[in-house]
PDB file with SEQRES, HELIX, SHEET and CRYST1 records, atoms N, CA, C and O in Angstrom:
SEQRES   1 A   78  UNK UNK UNK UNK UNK UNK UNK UNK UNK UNK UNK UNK UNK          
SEQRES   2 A   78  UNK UNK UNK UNK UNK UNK UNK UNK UNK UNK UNK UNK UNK          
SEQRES   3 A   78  UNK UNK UNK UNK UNK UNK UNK UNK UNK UNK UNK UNK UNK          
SEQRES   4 A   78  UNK UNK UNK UNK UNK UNK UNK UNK UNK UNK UNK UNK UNK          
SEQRES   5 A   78  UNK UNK UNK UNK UNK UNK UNK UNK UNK UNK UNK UNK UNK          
SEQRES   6 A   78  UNK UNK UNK UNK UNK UNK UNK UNK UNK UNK UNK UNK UNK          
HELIX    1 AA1 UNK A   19  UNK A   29  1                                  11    
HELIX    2 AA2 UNK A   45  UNK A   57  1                                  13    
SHEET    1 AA1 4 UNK A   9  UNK A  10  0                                        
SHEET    2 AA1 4 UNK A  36  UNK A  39  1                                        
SHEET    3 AA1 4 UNK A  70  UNK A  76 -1                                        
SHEET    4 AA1 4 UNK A  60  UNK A  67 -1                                        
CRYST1    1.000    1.000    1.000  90.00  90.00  90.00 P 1           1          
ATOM      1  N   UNK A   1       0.814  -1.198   0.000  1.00  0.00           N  
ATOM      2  CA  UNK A   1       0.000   0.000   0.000  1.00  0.00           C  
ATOM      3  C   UNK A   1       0.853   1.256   0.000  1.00  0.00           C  
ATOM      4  O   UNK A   1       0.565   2.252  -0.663  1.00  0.00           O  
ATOM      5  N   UNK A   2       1.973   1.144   0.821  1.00  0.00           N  
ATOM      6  CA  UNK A   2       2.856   2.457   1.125  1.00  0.00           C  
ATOM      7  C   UNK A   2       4.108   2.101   0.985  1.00  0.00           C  
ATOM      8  O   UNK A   2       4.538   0.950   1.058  1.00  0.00           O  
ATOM      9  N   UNK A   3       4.925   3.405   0.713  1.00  0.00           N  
ATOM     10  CA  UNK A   3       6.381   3.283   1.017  1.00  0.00           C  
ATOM     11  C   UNK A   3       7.110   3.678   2.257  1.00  0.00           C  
ATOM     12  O   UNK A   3       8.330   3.797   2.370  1.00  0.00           O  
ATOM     13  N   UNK A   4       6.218   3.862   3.155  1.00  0.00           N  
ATOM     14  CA  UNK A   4       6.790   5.059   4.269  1.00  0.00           C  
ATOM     15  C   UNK A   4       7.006   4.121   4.941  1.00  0.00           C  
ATOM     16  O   UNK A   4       6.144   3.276   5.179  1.00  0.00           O  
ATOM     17  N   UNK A   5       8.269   4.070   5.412  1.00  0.00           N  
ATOM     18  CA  UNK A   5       8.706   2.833   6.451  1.00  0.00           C  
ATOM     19  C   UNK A   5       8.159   3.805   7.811  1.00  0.00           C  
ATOM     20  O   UNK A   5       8.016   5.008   8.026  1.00  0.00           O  
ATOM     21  N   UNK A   6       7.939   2.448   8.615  1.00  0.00           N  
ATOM     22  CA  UNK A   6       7.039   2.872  10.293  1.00  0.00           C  
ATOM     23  C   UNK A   6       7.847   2.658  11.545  1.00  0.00           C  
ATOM     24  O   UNK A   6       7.513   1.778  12.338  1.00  0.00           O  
ATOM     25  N   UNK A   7       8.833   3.379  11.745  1.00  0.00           N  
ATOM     26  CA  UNK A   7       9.179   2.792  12.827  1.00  0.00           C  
ATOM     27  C   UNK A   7       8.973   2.090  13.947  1.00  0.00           C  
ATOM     28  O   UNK A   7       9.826   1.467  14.580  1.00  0.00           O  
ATOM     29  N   UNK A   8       7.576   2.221  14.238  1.00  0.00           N  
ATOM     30  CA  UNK A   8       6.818   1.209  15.372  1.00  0.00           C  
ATOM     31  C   UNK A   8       4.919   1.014  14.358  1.00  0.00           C  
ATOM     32  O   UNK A   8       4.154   1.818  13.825  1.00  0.00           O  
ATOM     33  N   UNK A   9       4.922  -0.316  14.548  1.00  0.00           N  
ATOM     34  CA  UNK A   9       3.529  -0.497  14.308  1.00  0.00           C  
ATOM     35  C   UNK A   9       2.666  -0.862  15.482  1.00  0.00           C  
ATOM     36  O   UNK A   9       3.030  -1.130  16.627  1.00  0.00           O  
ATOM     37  N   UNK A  10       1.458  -0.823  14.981  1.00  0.00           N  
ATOM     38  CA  UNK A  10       0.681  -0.981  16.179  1.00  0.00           C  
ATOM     39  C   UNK A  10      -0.619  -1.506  15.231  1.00  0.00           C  
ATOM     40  O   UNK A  10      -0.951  -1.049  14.137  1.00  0.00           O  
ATOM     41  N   UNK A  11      -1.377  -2.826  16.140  1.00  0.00           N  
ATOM     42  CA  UNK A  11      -2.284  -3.428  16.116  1.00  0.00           C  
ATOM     43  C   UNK A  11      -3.693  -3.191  16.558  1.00  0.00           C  
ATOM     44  O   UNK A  11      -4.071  -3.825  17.543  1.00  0.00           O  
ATOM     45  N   UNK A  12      -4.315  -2.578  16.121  1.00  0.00           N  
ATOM     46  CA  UNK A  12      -5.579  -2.128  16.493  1.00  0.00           C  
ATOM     47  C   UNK A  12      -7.004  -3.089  16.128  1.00  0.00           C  
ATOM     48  O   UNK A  12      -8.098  -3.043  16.691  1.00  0.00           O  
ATOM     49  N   UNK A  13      -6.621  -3.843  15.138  1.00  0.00           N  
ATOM     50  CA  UNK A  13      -7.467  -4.899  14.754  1.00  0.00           C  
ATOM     51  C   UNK A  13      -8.739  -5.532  16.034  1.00  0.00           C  
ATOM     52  O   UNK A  13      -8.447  -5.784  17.203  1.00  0.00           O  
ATOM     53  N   UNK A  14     -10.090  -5.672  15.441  1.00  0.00           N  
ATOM     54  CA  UNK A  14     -10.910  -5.706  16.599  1.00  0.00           C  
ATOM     55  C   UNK A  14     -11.200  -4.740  17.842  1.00  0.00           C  
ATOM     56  O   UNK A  14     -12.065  -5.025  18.670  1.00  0.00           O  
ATOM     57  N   UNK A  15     -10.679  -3.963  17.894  1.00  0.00           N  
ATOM     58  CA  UNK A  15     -10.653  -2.653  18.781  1.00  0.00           C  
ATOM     59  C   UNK A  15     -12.341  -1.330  18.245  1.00  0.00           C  
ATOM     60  O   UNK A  15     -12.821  -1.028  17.152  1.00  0.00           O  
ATOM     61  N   UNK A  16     -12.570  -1.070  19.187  1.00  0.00           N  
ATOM     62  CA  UNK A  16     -13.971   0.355  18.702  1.00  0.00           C  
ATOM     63  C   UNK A  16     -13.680   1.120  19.340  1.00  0.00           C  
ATOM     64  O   UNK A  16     -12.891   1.015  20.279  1.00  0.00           O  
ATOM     65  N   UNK A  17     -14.389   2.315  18.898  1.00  0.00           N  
ATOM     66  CA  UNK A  17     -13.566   3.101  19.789  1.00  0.00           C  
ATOM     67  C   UNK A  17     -14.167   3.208  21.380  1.00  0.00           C  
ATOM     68  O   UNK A  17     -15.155   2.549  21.705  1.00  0.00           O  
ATOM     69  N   UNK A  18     -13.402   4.190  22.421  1.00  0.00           N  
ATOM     70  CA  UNK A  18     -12.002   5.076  22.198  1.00  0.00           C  
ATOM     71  C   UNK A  18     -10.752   3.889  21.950  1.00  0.00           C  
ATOM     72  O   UNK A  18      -9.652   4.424  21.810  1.00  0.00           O  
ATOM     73  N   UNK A  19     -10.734   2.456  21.877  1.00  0.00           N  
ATOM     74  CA  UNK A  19      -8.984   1.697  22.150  1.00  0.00           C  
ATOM     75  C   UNK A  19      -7.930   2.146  20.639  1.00  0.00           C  
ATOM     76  O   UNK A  19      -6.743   2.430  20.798  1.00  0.00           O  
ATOM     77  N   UNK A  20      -8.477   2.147  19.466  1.00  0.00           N  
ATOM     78  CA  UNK A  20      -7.490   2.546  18.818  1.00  0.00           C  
ATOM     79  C   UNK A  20      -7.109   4.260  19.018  1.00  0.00           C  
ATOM     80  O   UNK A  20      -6.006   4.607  18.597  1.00  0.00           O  
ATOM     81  N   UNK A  21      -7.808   5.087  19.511  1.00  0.00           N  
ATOM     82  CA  UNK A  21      -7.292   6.445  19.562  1.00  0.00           C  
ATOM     83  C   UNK A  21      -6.269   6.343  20.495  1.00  0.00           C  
ATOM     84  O   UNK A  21      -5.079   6.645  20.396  1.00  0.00           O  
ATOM     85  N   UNK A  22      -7.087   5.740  21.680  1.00  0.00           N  
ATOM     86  CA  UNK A  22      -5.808   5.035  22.710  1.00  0.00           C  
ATOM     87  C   UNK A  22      -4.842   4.972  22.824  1.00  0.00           C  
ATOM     88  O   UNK A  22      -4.043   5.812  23.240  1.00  0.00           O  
ATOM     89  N   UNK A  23      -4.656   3.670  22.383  1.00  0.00           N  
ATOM     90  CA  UNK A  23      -3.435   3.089  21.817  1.00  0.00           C  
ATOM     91  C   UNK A  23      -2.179   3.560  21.333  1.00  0.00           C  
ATOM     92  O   UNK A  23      -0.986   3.444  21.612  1.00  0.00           O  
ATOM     93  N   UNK A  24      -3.416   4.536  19.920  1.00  0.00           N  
ATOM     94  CA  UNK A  24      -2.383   5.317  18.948  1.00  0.00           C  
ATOM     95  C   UNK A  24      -1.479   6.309  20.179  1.00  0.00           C  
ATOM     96  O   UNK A  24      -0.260   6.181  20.297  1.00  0.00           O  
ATOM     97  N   UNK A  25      -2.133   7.096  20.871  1.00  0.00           N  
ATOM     98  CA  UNK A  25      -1.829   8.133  21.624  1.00  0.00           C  
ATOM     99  C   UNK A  25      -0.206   7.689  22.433  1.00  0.00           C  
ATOM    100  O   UNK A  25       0.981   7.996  22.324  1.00  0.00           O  
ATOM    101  N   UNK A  26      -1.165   6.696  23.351  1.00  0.00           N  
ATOM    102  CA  UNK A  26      -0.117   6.095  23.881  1.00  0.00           C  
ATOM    103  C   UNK A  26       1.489   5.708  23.122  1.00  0.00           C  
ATOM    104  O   UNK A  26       2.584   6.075  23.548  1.00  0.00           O  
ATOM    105  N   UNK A  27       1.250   4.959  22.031  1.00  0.00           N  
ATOM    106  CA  UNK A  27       2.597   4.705  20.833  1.00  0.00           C  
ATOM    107  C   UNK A  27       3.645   5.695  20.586  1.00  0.00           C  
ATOM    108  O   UNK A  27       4.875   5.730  20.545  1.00  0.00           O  
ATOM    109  N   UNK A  28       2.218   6.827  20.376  1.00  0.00           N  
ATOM    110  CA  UNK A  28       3.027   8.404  20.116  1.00  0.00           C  
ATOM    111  C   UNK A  28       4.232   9.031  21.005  1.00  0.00           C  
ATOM    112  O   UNK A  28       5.286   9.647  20.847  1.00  0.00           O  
ATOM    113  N   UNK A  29       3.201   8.346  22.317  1.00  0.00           N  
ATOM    114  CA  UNK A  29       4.141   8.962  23.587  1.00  0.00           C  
ATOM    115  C   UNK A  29       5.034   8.471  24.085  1.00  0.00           C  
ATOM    116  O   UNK A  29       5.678   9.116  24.912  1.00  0.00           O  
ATOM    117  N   UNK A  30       5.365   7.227  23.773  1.00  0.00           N  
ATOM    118  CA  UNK A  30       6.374   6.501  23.927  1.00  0.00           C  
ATOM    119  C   UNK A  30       7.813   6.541  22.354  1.00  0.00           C  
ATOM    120  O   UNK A  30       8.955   6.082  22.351  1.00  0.00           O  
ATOM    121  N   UNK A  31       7.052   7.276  21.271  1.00  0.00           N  
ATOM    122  CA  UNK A  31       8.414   7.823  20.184  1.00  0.00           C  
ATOM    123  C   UNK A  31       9.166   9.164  20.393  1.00  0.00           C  
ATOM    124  O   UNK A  31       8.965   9.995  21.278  1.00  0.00           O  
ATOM    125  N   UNK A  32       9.832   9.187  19.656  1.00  0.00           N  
ATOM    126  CA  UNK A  32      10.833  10.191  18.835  1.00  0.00           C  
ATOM    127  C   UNK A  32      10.177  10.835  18.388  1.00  0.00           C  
ATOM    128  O   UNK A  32       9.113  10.342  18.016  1.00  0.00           O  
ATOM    129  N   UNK A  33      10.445  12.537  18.119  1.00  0.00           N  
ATOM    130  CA  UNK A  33      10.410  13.401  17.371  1.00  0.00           C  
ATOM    131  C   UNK A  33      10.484  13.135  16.094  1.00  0.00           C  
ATOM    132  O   UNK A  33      11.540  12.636  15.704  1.00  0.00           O  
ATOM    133  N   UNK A  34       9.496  13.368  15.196  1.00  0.00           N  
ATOM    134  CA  UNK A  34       9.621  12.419  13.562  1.00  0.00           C  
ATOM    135  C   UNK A  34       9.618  11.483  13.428  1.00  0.00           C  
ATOM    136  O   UNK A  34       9.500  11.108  12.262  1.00  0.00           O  
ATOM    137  N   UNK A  35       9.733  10.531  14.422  1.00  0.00           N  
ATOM    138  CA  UNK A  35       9.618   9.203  14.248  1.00  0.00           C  
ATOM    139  C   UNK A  35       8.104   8.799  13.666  1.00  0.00           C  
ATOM    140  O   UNK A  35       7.085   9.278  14.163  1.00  0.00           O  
ATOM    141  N   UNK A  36       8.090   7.994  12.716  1.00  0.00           N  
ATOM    142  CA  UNK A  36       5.866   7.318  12.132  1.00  0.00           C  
ATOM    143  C   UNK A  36       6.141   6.146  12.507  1.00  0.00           C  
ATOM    144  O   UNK A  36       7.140   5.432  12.423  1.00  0.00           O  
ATOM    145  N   UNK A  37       4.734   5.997  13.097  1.00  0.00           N  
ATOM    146  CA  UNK A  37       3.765   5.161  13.473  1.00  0.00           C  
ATOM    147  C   UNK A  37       3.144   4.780  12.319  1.00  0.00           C  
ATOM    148  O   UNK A  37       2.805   5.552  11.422  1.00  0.00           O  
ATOM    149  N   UNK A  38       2.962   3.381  12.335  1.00  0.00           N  
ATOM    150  CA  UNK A  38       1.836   2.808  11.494  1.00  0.00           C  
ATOM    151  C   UNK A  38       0.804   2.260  12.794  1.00  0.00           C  
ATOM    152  O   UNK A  38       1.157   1.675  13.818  1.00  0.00           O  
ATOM    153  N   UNK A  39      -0.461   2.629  12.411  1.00  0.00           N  
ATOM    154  CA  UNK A  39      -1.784   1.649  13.034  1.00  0.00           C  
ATOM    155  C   UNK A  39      -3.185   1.469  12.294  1.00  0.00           C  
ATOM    156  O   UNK A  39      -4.039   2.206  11.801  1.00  0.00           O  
ATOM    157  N   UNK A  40      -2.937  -0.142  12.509  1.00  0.00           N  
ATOM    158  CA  UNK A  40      -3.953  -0.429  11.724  1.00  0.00           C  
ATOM    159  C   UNK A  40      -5.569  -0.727  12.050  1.00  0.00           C  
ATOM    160  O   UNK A  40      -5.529  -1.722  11.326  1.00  0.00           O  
ATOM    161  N   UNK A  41      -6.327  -0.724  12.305  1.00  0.00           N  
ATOM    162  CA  UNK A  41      -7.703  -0.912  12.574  1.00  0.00           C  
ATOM    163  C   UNK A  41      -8.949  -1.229  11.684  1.00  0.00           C  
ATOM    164  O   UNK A  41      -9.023  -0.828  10.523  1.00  0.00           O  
ATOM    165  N   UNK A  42      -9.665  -1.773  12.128  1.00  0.00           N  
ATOM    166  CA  UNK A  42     -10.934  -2.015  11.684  1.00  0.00           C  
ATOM    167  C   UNK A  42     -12.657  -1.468  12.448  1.00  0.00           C  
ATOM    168  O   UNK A  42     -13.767  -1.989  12.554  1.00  0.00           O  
ATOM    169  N   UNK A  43     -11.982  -0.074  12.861  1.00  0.00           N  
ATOM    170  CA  UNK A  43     -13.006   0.388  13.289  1.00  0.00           C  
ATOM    171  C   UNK A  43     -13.316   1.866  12.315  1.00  0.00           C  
ATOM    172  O   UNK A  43     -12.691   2.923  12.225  1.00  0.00           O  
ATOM    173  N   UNK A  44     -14.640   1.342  11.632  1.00  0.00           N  
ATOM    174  CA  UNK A  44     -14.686   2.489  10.692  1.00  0.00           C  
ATOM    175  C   UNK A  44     -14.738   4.455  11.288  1.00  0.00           C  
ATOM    176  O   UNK A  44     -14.556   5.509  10.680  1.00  0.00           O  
ATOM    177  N   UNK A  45     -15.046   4.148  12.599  1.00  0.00           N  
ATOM    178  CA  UNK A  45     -14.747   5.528  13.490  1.00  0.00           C  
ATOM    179  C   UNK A  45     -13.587   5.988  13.234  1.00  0.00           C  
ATOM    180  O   UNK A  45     -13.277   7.174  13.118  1.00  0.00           O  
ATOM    181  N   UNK A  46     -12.682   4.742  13.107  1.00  0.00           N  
ATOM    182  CA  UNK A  46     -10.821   5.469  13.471  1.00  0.00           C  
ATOM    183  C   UNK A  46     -10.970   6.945  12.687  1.00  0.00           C  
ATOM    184  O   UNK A  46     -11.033   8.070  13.183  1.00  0.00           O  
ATOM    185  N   UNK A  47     -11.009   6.461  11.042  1.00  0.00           N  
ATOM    186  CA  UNK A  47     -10.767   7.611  10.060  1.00  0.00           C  
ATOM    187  C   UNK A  47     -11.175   8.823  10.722  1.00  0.00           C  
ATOM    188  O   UNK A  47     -10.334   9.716  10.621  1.00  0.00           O  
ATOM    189  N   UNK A  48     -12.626   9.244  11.625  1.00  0.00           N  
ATOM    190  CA  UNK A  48     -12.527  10.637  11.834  1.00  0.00           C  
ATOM    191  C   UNK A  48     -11.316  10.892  13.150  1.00  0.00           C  
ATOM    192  O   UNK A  48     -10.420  11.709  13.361  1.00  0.00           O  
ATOM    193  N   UNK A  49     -11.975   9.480  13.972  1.00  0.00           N  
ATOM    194  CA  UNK A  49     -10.744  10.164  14.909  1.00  0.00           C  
ATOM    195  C   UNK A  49      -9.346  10.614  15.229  1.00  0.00           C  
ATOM    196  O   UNK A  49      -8.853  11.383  16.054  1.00  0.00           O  
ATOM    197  N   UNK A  50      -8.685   9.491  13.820  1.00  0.00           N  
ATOM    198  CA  UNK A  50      -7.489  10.127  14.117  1.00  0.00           C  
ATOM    199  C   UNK A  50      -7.428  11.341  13.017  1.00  0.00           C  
ATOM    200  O   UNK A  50      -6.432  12.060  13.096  1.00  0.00           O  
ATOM    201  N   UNK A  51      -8.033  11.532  12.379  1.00  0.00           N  
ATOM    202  CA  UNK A  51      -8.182  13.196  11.435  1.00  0.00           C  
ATOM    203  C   UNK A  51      -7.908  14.148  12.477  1.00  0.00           C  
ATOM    204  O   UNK A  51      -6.910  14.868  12.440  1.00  0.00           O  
ATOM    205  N   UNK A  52      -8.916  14.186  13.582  1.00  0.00           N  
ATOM    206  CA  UNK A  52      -9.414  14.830  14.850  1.00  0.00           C  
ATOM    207  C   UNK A  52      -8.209  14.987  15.630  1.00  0.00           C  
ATOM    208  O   UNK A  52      -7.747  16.069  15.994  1.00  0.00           O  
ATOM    209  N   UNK A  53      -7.635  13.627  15.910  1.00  0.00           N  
ATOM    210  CA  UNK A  53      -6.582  13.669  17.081  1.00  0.00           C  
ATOM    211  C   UNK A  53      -5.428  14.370  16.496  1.00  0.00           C  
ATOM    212  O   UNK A  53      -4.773  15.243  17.067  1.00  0.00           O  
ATOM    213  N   UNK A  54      -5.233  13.911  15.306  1.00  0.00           N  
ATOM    214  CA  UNK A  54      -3.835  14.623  14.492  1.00  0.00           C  
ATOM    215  C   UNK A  54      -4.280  15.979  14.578  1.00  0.00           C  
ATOM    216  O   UNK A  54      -3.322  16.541  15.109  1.00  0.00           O  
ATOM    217  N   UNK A  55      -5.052  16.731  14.398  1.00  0.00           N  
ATOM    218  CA  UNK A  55      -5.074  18.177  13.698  1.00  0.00           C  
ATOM    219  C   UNK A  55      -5.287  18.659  15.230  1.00  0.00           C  
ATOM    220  O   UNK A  55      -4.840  19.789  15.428  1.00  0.00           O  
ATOM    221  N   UNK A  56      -5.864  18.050  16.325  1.00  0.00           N  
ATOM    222  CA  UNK A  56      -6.148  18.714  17.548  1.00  0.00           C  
ATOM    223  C   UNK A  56      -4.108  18.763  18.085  1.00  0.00           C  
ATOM    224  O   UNK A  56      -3.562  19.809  18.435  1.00  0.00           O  
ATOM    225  N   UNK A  57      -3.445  17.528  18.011  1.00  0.00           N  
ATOM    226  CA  UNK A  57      -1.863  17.435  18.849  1.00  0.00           C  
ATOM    227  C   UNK A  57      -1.083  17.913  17.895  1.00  0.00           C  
ATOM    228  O   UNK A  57       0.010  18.304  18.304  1.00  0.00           O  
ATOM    229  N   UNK A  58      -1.277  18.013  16.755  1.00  0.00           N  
ATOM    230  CA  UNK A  58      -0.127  18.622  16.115  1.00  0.00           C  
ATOM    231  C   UNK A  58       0.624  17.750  15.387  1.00  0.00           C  
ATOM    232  O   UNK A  58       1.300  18.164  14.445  1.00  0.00           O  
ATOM    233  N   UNK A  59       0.598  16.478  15.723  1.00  0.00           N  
ATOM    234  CA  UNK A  59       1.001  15.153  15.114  1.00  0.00           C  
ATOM    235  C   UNK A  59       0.490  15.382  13.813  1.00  0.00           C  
ATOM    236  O   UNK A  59      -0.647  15.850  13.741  1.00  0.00           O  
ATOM    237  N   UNK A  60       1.298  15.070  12.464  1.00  0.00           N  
ATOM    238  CA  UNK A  60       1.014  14.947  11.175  1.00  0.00           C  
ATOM    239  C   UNK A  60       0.736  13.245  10.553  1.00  0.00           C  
ATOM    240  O   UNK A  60       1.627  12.408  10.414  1.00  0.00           O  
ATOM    241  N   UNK A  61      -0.848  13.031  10.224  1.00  0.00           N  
ATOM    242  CA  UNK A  61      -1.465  12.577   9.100  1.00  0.00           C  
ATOM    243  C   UNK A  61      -0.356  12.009   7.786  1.00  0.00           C  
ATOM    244  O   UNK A  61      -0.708  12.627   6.781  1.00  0.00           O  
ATOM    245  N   UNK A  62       0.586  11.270   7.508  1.00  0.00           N  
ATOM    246  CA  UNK A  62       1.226  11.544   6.717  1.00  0.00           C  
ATOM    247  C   UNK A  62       0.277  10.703   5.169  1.00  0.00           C  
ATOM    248  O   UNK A  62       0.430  10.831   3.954  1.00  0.00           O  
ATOM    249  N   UNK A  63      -0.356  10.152   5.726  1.00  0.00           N  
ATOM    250  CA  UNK A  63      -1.373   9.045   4.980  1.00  0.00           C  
ATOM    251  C   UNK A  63      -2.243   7.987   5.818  1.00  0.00           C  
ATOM    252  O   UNK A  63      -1.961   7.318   6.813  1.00  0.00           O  
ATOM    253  N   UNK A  64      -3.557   8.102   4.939  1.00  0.00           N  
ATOM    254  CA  UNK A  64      -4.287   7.007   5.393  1.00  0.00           C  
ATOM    255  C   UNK A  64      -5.184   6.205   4.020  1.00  0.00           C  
ATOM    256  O   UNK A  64      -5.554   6.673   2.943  1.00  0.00           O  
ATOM    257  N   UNK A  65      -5.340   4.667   4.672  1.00  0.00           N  
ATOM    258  CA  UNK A  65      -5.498   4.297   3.486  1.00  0.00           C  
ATOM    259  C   UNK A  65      -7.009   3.395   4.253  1.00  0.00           C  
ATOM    260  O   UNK A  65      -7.353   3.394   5.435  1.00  0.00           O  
ATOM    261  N   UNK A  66      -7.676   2.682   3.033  1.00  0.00           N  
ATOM    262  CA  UNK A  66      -8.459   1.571   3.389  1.00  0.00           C  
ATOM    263  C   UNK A  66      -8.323   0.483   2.412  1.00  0.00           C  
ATOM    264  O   UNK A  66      -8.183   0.830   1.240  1.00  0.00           O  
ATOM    265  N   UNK A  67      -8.338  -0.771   2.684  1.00  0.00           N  
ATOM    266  CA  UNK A  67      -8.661  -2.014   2.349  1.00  0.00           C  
ATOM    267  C   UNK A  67      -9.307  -2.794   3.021  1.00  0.00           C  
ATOM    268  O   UNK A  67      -9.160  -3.192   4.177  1.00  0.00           O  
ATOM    269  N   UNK A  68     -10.276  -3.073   2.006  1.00  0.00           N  
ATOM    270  CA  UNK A  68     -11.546  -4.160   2.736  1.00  0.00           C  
ATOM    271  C   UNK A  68     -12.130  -3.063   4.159  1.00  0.00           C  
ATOM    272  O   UNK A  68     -12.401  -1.868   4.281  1.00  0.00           O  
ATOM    273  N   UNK A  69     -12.117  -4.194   4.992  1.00  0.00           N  
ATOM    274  CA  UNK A  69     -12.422  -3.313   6.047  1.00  0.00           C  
ATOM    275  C   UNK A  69     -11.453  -3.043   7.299  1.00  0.00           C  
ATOM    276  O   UNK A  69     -11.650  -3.013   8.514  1.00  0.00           O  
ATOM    277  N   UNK A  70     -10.290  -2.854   6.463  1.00  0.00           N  
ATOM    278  CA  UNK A  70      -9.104  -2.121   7.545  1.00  0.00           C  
ATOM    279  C   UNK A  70      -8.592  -0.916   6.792  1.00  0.00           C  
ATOM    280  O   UNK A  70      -8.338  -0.700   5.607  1.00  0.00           O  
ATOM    281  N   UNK A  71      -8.516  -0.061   8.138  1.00  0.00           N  
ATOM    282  CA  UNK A  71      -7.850   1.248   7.731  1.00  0.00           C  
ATOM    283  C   UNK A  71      -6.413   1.129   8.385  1.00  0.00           C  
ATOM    284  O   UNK A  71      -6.091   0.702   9.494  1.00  0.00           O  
ATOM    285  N   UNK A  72      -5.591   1.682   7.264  1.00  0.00           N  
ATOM    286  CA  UNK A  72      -4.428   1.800   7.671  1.00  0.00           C  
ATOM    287  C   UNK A  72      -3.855   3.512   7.950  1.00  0.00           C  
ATOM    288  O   UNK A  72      -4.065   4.166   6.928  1.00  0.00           O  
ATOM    289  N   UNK A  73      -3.285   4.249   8.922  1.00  0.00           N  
ATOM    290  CA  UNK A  73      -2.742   5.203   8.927  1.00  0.00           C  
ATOM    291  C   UNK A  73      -1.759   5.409   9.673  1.00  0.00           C  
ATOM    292  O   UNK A  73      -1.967   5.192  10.867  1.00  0.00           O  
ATOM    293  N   UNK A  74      -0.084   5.985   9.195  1.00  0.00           N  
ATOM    294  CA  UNK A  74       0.769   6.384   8.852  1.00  0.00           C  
ATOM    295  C   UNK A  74       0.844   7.698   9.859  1.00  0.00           C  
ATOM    296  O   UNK A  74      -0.041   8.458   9.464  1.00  0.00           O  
ATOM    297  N   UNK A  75       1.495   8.260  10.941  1.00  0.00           N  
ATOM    298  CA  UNK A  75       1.451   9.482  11.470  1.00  0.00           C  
ATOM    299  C   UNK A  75       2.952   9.602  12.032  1.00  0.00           C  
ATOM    300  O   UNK A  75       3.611   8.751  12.629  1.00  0.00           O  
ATOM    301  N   UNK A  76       3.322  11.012  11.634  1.00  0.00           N  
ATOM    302  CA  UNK A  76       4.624  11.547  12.077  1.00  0.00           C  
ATOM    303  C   UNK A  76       4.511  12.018  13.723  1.00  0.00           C  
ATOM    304  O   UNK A  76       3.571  12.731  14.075  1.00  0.00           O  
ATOM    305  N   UNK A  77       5.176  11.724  14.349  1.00  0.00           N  
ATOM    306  CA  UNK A  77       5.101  13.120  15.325  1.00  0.00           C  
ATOM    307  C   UNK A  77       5.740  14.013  15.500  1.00  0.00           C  
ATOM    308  O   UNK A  77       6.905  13.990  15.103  1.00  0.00           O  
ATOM    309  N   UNK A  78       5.326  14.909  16.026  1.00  0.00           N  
ATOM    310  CA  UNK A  78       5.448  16.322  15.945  1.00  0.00           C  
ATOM    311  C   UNK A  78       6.739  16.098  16.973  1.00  0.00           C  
ATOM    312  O   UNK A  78       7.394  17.065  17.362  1.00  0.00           O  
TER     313      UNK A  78                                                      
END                                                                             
């Protein structure tokens, strides 16, 4: 799907929300400056929330994708 290598992935699969915003948050806070995250999910909520969470922390969106019924998204941090 992508070229953007992820320095940490994360499993969100089966999760509704809030656990993948969660999760993601948590991942974030445990990286590097610039360091991306990949997380993947199957909760069709994710897409607004992490739109929401990125544009509310400052964390950059670098891509998000869907297949079938998993969303995949890609985030830098700030």
């Amino acid at each position: 799907m992508s070229d953007i290598k992820a320095d940490r992935i994360i499993d969100c699969r089966g999760l509704n929300c809030p656990l993948p915003i969660l999760k993601t948050k948590k991942a974030i806070d445990a990286m590097n400056s610039g360091e991306i995250l990949k997380m993947v999910s199957t909760d069709p909520g994710s897409k607004s929330d992490i739109t929401a969470w990125t544009n509310r922390t400052g964390n950059e969106l670098l891509e998000a994708g869907q297949d079938g019924d998993e969303y995949t998204y890609y985030i830098r941090k700030k």
